[in-house]
LORO-891434 format. One record per residue (C-alpha): y, x negated, z. Coordinates in steps of 0.02 Angstrom, whole numbers, padded with zeros to 5 digits, always signed. Layout:
residues N
YXZ;...
END
This chain:
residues 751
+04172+00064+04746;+04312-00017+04660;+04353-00202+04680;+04549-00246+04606;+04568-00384+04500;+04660-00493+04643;+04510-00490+04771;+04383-00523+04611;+04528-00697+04608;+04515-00736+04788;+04337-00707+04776;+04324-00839+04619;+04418-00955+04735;+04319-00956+04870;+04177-00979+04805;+04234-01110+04700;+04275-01198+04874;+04116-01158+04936;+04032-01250+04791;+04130-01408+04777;+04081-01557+04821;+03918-01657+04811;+03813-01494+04835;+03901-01406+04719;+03844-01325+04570;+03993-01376+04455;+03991-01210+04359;+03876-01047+04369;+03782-01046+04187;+03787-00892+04104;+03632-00796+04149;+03506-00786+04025;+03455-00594+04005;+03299-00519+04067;+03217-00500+03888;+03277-00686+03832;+03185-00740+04002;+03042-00656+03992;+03005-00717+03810;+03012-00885+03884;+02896-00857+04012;+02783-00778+03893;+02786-00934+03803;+02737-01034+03924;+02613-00921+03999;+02519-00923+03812;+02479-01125+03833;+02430-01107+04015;+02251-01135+04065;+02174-01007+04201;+02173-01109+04326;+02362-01162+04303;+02405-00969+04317;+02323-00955+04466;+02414-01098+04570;+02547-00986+04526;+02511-00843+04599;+02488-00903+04789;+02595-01014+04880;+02578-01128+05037;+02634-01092+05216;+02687-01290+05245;+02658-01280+05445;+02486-01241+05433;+02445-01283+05253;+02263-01341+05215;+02276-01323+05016;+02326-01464+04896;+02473-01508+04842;+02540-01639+04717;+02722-01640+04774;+02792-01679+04932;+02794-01543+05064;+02946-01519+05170;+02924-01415+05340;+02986-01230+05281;+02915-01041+05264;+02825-01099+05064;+02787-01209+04941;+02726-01182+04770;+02704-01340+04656;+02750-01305+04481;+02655-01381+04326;+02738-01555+04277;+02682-01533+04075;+02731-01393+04042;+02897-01403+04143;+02887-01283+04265;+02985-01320+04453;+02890-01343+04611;+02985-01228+04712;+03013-01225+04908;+03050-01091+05029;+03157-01035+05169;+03216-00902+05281;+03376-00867+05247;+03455-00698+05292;+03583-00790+05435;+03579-00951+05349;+03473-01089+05313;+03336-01076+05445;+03220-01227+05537;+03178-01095+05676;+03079-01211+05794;+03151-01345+05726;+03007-01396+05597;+03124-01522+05525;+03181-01652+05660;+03394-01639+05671;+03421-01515+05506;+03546-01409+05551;+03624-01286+05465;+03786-01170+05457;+03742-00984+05568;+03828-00852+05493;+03864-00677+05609;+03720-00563+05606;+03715-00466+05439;+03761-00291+05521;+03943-00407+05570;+03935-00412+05396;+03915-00241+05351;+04041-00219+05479;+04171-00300+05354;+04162-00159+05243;+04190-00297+05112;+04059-00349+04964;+04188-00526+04966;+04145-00560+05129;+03956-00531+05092;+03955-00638+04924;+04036-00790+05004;+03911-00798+05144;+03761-00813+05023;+03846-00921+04906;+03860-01040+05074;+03680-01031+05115;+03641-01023+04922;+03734-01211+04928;+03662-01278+05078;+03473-01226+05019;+03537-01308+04867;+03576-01474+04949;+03444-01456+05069;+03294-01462+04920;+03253-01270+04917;+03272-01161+04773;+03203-00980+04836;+03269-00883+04998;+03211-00784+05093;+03355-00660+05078;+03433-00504+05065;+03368-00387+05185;+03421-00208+05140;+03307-00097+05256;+03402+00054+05324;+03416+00079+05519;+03334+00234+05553;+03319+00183+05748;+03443+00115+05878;+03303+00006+05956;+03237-00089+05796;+03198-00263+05848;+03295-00333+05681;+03432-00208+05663;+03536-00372+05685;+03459-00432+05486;+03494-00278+05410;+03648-00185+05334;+03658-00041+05440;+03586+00149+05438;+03703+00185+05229;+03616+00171+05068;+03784+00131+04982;+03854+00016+05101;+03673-00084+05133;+03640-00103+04953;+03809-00142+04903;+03827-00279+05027;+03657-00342+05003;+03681-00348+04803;+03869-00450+04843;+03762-00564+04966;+03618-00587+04848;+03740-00618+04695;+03809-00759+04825;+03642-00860+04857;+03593-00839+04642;+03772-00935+04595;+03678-01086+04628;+03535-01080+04532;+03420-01006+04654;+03309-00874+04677;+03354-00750+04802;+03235-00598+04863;+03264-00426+04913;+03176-00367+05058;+03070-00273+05139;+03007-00190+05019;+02977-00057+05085;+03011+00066+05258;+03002-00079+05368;+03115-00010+05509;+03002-00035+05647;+02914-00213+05712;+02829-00152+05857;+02649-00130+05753;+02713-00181+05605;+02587-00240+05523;+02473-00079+05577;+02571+00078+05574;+02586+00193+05398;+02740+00258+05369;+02771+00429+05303;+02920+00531+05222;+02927+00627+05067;+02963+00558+04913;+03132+00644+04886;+03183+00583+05046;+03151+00401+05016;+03217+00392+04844;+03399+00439+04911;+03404+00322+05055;+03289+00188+05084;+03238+00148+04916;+03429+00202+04866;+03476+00055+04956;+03355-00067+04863;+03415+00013+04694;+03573-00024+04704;+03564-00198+04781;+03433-00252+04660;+03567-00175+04500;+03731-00265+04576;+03630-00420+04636;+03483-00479+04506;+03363-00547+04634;+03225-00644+04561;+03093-00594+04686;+03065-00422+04789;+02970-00462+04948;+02851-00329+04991;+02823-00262+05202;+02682-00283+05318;+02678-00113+05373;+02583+00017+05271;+02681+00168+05160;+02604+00325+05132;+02434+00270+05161;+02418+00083+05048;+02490-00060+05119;+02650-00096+05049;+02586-00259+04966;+02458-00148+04882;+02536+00017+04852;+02567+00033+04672;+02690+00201+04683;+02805+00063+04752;+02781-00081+04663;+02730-00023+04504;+02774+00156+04479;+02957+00137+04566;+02999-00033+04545;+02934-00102+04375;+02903+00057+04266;+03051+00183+04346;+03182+00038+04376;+03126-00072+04226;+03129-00243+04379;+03080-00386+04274;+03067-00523+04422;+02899-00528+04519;+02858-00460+04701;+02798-00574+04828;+02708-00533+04985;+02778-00548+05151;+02691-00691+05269;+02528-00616+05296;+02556-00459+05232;+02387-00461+05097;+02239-00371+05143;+02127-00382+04956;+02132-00473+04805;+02089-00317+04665;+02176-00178+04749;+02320-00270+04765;+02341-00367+04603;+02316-00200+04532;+02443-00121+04615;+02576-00230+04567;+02579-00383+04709;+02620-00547+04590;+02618-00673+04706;+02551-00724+04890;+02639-00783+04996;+02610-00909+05150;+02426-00889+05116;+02362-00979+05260;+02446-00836+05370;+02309-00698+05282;+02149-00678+05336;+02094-00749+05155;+02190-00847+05016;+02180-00688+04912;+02263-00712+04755;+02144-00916+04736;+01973-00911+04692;+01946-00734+04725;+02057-00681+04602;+02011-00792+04453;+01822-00734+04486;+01903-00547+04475;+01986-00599+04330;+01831-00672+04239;+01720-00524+04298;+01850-00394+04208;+01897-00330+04391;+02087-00383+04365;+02129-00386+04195;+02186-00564+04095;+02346-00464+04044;+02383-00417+04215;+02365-00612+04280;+02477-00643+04123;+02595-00518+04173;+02598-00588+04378;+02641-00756+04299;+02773-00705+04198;+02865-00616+04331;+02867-00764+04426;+02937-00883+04292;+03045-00749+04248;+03143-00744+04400;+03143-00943+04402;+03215-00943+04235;+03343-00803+04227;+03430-00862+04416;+03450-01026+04346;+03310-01113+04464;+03183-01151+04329;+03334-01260+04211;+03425-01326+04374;+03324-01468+04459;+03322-01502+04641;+03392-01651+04694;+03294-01802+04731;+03344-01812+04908;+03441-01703+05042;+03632-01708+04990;+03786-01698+05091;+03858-01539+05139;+04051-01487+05187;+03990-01379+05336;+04180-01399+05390;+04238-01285+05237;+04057-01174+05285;+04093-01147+05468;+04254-01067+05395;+04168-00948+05277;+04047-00910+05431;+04211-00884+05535;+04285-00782+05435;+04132-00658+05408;+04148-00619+05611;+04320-00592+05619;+04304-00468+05478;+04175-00369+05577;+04216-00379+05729;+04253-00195+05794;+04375-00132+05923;+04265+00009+05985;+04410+00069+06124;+04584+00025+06151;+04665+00114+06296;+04848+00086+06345;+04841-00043+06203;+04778-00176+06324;+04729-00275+06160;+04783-00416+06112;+04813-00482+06272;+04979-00535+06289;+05001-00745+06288;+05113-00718+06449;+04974-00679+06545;+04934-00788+06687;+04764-00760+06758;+04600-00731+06660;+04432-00702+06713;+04291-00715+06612;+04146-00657+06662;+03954-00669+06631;+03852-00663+06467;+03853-00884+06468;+04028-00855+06382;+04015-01037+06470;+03914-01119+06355;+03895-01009+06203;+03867-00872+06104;+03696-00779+06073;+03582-00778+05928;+03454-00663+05859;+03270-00699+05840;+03136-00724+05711;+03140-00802+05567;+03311-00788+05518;+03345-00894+05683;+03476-01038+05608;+03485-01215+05707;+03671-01223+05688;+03787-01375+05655;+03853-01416+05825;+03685-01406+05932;+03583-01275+06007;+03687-01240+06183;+03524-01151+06232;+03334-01128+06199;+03245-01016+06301;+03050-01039+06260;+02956-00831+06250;+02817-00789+06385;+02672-00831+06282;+02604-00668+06240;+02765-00616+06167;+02746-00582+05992;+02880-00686+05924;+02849-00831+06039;+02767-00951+05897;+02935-00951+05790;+03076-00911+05884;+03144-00936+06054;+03329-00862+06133;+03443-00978+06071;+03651-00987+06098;+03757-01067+05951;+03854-01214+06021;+04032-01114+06013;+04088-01065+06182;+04212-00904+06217;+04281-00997+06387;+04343-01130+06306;+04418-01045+06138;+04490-00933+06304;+04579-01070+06372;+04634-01165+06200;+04728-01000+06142;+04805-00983+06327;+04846-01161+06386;+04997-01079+06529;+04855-00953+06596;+04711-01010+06747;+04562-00966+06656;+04404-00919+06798;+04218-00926+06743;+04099-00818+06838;+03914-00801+06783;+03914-00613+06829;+03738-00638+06920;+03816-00569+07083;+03900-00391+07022;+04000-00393+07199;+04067-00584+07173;+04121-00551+06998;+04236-00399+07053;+04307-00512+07172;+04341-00633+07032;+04405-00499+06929;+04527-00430+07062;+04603-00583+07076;+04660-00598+06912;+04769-00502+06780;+04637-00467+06663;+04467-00478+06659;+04339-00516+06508;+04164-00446+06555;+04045-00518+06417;+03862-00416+06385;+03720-00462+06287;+03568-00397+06211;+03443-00518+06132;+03333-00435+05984;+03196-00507+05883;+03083-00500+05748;+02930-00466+05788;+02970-00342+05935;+03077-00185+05961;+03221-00183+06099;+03135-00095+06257;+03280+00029+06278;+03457+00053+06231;+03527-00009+06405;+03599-00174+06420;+03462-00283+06483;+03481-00376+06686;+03571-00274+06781;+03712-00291+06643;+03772-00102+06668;+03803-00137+06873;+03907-00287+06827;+04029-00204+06724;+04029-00060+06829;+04087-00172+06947;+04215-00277+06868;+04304-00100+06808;+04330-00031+06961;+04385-00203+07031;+04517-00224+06894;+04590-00101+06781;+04617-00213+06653;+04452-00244+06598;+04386-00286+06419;+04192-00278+06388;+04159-00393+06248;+03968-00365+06177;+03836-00492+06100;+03723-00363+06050;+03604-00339+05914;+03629-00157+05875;+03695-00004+05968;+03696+00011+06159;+03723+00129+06297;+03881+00105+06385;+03896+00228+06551;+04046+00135+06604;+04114+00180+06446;+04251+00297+06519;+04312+00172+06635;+04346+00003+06521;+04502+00018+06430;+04436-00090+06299;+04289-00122+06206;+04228-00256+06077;+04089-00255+05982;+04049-00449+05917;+03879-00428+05883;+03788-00585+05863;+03948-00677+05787;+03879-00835+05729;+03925-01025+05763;+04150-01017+05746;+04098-00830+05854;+04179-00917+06007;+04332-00948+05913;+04315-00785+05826;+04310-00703+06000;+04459-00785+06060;+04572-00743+05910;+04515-00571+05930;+04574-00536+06098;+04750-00635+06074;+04792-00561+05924;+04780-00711+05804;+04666-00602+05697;+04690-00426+05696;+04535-00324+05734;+04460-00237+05561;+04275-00208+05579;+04211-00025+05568;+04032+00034+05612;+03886-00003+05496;+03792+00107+05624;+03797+00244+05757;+03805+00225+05940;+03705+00366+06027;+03783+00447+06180;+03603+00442+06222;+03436+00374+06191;+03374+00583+06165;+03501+00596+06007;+03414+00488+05906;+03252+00534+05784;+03125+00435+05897;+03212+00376+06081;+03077+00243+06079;+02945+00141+05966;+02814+00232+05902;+02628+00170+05967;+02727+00070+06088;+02625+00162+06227;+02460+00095+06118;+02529-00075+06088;+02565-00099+06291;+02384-00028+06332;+02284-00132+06228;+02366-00318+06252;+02325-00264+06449;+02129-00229+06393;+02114-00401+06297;+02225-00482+06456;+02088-00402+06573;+01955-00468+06461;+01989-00587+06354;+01805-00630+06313;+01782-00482+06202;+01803-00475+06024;+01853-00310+05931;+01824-00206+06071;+02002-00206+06112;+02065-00243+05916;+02220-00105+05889;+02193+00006+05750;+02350+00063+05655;+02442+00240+05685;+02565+00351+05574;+02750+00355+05594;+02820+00514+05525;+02997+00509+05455;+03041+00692+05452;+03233+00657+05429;+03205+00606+05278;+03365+00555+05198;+03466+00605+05335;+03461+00454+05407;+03604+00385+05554;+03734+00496+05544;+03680+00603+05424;+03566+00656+05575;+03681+00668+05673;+03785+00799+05591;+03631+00894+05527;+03596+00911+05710;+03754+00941+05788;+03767+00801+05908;+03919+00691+05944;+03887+00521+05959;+03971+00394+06066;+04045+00297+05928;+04029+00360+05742;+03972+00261+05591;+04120+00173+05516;+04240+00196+05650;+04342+00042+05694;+04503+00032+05775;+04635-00088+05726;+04797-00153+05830;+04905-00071+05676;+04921+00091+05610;+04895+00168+05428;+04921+00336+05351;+04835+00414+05225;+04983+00505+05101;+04961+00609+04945;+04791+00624+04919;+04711+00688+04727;+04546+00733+04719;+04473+00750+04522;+04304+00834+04466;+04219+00841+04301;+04093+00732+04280;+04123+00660+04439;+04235+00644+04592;+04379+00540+04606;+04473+00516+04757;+04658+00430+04756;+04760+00414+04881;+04897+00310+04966;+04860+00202+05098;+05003+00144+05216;+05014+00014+05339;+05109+00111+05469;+05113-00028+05590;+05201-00183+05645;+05063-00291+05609;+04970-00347+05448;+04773-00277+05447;+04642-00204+05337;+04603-00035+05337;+04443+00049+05272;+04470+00238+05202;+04304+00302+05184;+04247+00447+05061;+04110+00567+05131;+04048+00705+04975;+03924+00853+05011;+03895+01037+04900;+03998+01172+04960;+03861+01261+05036;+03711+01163+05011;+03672+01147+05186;+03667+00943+05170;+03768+00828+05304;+03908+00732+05211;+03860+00561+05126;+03965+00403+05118;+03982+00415+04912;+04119+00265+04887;+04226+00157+05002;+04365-00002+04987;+04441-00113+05105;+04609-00132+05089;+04726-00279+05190;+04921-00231+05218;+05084-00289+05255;+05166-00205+05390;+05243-00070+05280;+05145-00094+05129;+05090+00053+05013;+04958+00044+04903;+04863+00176+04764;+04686+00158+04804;+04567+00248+04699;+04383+00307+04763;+04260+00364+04643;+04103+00432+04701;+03897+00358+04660;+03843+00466+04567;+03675+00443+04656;+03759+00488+04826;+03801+00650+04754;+03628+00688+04660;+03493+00745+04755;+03332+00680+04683;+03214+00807+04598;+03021+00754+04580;+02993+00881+04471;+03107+00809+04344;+03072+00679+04385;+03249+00593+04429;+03419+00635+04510;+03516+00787+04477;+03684+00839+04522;+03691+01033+04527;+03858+01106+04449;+03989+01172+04569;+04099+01153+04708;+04100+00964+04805;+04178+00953+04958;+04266+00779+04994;+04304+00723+05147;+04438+00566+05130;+04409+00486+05308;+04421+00350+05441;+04255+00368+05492;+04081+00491+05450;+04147+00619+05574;+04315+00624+05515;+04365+00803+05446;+04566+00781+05438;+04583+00779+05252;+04467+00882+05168;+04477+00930+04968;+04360+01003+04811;+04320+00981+04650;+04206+01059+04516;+04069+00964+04461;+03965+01001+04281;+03789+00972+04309;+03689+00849+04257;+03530+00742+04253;+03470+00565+04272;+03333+00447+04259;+03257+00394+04408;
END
């Protein structure tokens, strides 16, 4: 994708804005390169005792920590001290996908700024909008004493029902990695480390830390691990998290075809991999394999990677060079993001969460989608008189995701709902609502108009509501988590009844939805409009209301497909969710027994392959309820004069044309597949694009290479067979209006 010079300028600006102040970093050094870091680190590694190398390689979980430590210990996710003589940081953890996170709020009254879930992000279309919502949280970690995040999540969605669609970049390799590369490129322009994660097909949580995944290799090189490639290239993390969940067999944390085979020989990654929170099972096999570090040790059944390793080390079991090598990673990442040279303030500094509430604000009015717009009922017009907003506590707030990534926002918590205790999640997360309330952004933006709250509890009282007003605002919600998979695709509570009811009660009815990934919407045909806000974050109130009156004109498209039904997609529920359900009622019933009712893992088979989202859906033949990338917009734009260009690769321009009376972004989209090589269509380059009403402008699409490859083990690497491409210049991944090709020459490439 191709980013103009004047958005790589407004991009410069705002992050500059984003990093003024007392937590700013004043200018972004000039990144050593990987080589220059990694003779440092070698350096230092040659006058390091054994024992030094091995704090290293292990960190603390600081809620439950029991090790030593010679620095203090602030309530986060880790905590590694560094070695004082020979210069090397102590460095400090956090979650940080959404923002800066204190999930149960381990530190008393630190709050922090909630950005939109990530797939609102992906929704944008728009590696700006992803950059300048890591550089916030990359400030605020800053300011707040940490100098690694736990960032960047790039795993695909291969199912509706994942429990944290919501931290992920949707079901494209392209779009997910490019996003997550802008985002992680953010957090680094402060001098901190940022991971990529979860390394890797982790698209399931219920038995996550049991179940083996399995695909073939071809398959996920050109879309999950696609995604990581490309993230890690355009983004430089420091650290690569690795899953819970097994891959092909190994545990992910100890599976050397992915950490050492792809990752560090194949892609040449010089940072170091770091286990997920209780995701290491041995200390040889898995130091071996290519794990550098453990993480949150107290969360394993052993610390691993302490005394265990340094006896495997002595006894020739791990080799010196590979403890030397698991060290150097690690400083290596420090040193080349800045964090190693950069220290860590003394003391928590101030923060302009004004100018970061923006930043979060605009991110959800970027991805926002209009899913449905009949009879143009949106934006509501200001003349209208008589509003009824109904259900989904648009009263108090708007909803939050679970798990880790769970961000106490500036403003207050409206809302904390505590888990049933056997809940999976219920130790770190509860249902929280950010303290910005759609009623009340309602009513600012329509002062003349007599704004009615209904809880939608009683289906039959909120249709009366509705029916007395001019318009009605039905808001549904879906809380997902980590930890646990959604239980179906159907709005939770009755939700489906209540805006049944409000349709038929009043034809102008808008269905506004809090939702953590797709859902089924049977009322579909019968609510003129439809808005997806996903979870929007802590300005999504006022996001919300500018939506629906116009002040910001709708621009989102689909990161990910809506199923007609639950039966279109791969799996229509969790695998071993049957299992899972089965044994928690054995240990219920007796709770006295010990292994007899321990779960054993099970397989997950990943037949599509690569085809993953709507790539399955077209290989299949089945029409979804809303396509990836489509978006509506309250404008209109044209598409005119279209070239397509082969060669040694495909090149797309065309001009795009703001048709409309109103200013909006556009996103033309550029879907590639070989004349008659059976494969769906794949998303190969895209750009958003904002117009004037009237406004032309030459936009130029040029295909990844990779998107057009198919990857060959026997090569082994990616090759692009010579001949006919067909190019499919569209508005969204079932689009087949303008449709061109081009000759390609073959060739080959590494892997």
């Amino acid at each position: 994708m191709r980013v103009d010079d004047r958005g790589f300028g407004i991009l410069l600006k705002l992050t500059g804005l984003l990093l003024a102040g007392s937590v700013a970093v004043a200018a972004v050094a000039q990144e050593p390169t990987a080589s220059g870091a990694r003779a440092r680190a070698n350096a230092l590694v040659a006058r390091m005792t054994i024992d030094e190398k091995i704090e290293l390689v292990h960190g603390l979980f600081p809620p439950m920590a029991t090790g030593k430590t010679r620095e203090e210990l602030i309530p986060s996710a880790g905590h590694v001290d560094g070695i004082p003589r020979l210069g090397i940081p102590t460095t400090r953890q956090s979650d940080a996908s959404l923002g800066v996170a204190n999930q149960v709020e381990q530190r008393k009254g630190d709050t922090a700024t909630a950005l939109p879930s990530s797939l609102a992000t992906a929704a944008s279309f728009d590696p700006a909008v992803a950059r300048a919502g890591g550089a916030m949280i990359g400030a605020e970690a800053r300011a707040k004493r940490f100098n690694i995040l736990l960032a960047g999540g790039v795993n695909l969605t291969r199912d509706p029902w994942g429990g944290r669609n919501f931290e992920y970049l949707g079901e494209d390799p392209l779009l997910a990695g490019t996003l997550g590369g802008a985002h992680i490129a953010g957090v680094q322009s402060n001098a901190i480390v940022s991971t990529v994660k979860h390394w890797a097909l982790n698209p399931q949580e219920t038995g996550r830390s049991i179940l083996d995944a399995r695909i073939g290799e071809a398959g996920l090189r050109m879309s999950d691990l696609l995604a990581f490639e490309i993230a890690i290239e355009q983004g430089r993390p420091g650290a690569v998290m690795c899953a819970y969940n097994k891959v092909g067999g190994d545990w992910a944390c100890e599976n050397r075809f992915l950490l050492t085979d792809v990752l560090k020989r194949d892609w040449g990654y010089p940072g170091w991999v770091m286990s997920d929170w209780g995701a290491v099972h041995s200390t040889v096999k898995a130091a071996n394999a290519g794990l550098d570090q453990e993480s949150g040790q107290e969360l394993d059944r052993a610390i691993y990677f302490g005394a265990p390793l340094k006896v495997a080390v002595e006894a020739g079991q791990v080799p010196m060079a590979r403890l030397d090598d698991m060290v150097a990673r690690y400083l290596t990442g420090l040193i080349a993001t800045g964090a190693f040279d950069k220290a860590m303030p003394a003391k928590p500094l101030p923060i302009p969460y004004a100018a970061h509430a923006r930043v979060a604000q605009d991110a959800i009015e970027a991805g926002m989608v209009l899913l449905r717009n009949e009879g143009a009922l949106l934006p509501l017009s200001p003349s209208v008189k008589r509003i009824a907003v109904i259900g989904g506590r648009a009263d108090i707030g708007v909803l939050s995701g679970g798990g880790s990534s769970q961000v106490r926002s500036v403003g207050g918590v409206a809302l904390e709902i505590p888990l049933p205790a056997d809940h999976p999640a219920a130790s770190f997360t509860r249902i929280t609502y950010h303290k910005s309330v759609p009623l009340a952004a309602i009513r600012a933006l329509a002062p003349q108009a007599r704004v009615t709250f209904d809880d939608g509890r009683d289906p039959a009282r909120a249709a009366a509501v509705a029916k007395a007003a001019d318009v009605a605002i039905v808001f549904a919600t879906q809380w997902t988590t980590e930890a646990a998979d959604a239980d179906d695709l159907s709005l939770p509570g009755r939700q489906d009844a209540l805006v049944e009811a409000v349709a038929a009660a009043q034809p102008k009815t808008v269905a506004m939805l809090e939702t953590g990934g797709p859902v089924l919407m049977p009322w579909v045909q019968k609510v003129p409009a439809i808005v997806e806000a996903w979870y929007p974050g802590q300005r999504g109130g006022e996001a919300i209301a500018n939506i629906l009156f116009g002040q910001v004109n709708p621009s989102g498209r689909l990161p990910i497909t809506f199923p007609a039904s639950a039966d279109q997609a791969p799996r229509p529920t969790p695998p071993g969710r049957e299992r899972m359900a089965k044994s928690a009622a054995a240990a219920a019933a007796n709770p006295g027994a010990p292994q007899a009712n321990a779960l054993t893992g099970w397989t997950v088979d990943y037949p599509e392959g690569a085809d993953v989202g709507y790539r399955w859906y077209e290989k299949k033949g089945q029409r979804p309820l809303y396509p990836f990338g489509h978006g509506l917009s309250y404008t209109q734009f044209a598409y005119r004069n279209p070239v397509l260009t082969g060669g040694t690769r495909l090149s797309l321009t065309v001009d795009v044309v703001n048709t409309g009376k109103r200013a909006g972004a556009d996103v033309p989209q550029m879907y590639v597949a070989r004349d008659g090589g059976g494969h769906p269509m794949r998303l190969a380059a895209f750009e958003r694009v904002t117009l004037k009403p009237g406004e032309t402008r030459r936009v130029t699409l040029i295909a990844n290479p990779r998107i057009v490859a198919d990857y060959d083990t026997t090569l082994p690497g990616w090759r692009i067979a010579g001949g006919r491409y067909r190019v499919a210049l569209a508005r969204d991944a079932t689009d087949r209006t303008i449709v061109r090709t081009a000759e390609l020459r073959p060739t080959t490439m590494k892997p």
